[in-house]
N, C-alpha and C positions, 0 to 999 in steps of 0.2 A: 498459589492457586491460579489456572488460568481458566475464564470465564469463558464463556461461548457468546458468540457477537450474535444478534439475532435485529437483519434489516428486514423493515417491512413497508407496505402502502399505507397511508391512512384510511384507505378503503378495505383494509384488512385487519383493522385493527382488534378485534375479539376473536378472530382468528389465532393471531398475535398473542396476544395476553395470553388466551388458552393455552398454546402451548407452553408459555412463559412458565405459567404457573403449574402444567404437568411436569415439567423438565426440573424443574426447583425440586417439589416433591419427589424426584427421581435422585435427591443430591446436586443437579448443577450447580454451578454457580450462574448469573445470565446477566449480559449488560446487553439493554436495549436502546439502540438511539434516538435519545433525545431531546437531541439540538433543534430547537425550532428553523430554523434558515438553515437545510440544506445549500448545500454549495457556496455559501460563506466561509472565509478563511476559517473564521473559528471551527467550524461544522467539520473542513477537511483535515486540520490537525488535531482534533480530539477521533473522527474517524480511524486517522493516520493510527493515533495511538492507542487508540482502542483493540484495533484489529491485530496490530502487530503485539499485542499482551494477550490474544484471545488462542485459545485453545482450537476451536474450530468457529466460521462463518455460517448461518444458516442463514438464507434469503429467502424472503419470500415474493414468490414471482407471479403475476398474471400478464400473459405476455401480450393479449387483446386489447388491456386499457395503454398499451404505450411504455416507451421508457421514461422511468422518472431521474428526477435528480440525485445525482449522487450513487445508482448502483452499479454502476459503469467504476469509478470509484471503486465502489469498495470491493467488487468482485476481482478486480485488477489486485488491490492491493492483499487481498486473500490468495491469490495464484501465487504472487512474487514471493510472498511472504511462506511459500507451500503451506500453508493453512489447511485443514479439511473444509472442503468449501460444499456445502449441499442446498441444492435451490429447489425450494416445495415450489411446484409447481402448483395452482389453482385452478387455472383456467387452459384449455387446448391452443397452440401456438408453439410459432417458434420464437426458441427463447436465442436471447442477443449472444453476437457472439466471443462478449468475456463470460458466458455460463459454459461456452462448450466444456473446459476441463472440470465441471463440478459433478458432483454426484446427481442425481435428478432425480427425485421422488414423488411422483402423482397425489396430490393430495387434494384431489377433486371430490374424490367419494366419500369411504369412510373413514373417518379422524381417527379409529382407534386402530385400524389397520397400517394410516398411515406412520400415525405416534410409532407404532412398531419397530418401521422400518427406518426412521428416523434414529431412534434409539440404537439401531443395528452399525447403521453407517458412522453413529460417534463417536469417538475416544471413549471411553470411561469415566463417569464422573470421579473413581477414584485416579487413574492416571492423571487427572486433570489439577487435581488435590496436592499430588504428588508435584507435578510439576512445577519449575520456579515462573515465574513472571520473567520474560526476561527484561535484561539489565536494560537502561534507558541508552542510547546510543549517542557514545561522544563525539563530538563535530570532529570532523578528519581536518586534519591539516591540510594547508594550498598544494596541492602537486605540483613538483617541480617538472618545469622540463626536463622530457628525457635524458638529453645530451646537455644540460644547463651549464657546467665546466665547461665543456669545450665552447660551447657558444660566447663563453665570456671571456675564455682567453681566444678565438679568434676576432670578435670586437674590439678588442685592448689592443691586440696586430693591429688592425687594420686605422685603429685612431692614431698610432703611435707613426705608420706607415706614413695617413695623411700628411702628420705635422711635419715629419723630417720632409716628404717633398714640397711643401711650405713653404721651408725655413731654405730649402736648394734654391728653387723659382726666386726668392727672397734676394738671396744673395746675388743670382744670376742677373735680374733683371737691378739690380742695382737700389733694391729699396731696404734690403738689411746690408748698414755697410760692415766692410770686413775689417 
């Protein structure tokens, strides 16, 4: 089952919740963050991991109090990840621009119009059910250089080249005798 990542303001927070607890009763599943210390290593890799096991990103955005910490983050890591990325809007503004590829939904007015629309733009909580988590990603091995072969038999030339003219200079100038 994959959950729906839902970030939000602390100035938004019964906002938050509400729809936390409409979306539940709808079937979601919902992981909300959190981590107290934004922008803390720990903060960014349970982020990391959260969102790349999430079903769809919902943010919650007022774009007049400012960027805060970490939505930058995770809106990025919702694009890369092609996530369904959808940002309730609250307040009139322009929103940053890793929101341009999200869905934008007004949710200045009425909550149950918005809830609607909300519901319209996300997967299905049964797709979601359906779906696997995916697998945890295994560390990629060191990439070779391109051409690593050759670069290590022209090195071995060119060391082997030095010593023989070495060992000639050696001879010539009379310091290896013959």
């Amino acid at each position: 089952m994959q959950p729906l990542y839902v970030s939000y303001p602390e100035s938004e927070y019964d906002f938050a919740h509400r729809l936390v607890e409409d979306l539940q009763t709808r079937n979601y599943s919902v992981f909300v963050d959190a981590v107290g210390s934004p922008g803390s290593p720990a903060w960014a890799n349970e982020t990391r991991r959260a969102i790349r096991n999430s079903g769809a990103l919902i943010m919650i955005l007022s774009p007049e109090e400012g960027r805060r910490t970490g939505t930058r983050h995770e809106g990025v890591l919702a694009l890369r990840g092609n996530k369904p990325f959808i940002v309730l809007q609250r307040t009139p503004g322009e929103l940053p621009r890793y929101a341009h590829g999200a869905i934008v939904i007004d949710c200045s007015g009425d909550y149950e119009i918005a809830f609607s629309q909300i519901l319209d733009a996300l997967p299905s909580a049964l797709s979601l059910m359906r779906s696997l988590t995916p697998a945890p990603r295994s560390p990629r091995p060191p990439r070779q250089p391109k051409y690593a072969r050759q670069r290590r038999v022209v090195m071995i030339a060119v060391v082997v080249a030095l010593l023989v003219i070495c060992i000639v200079f050696g001879i010539v100038f009379g310091i290896i005798p013959v």
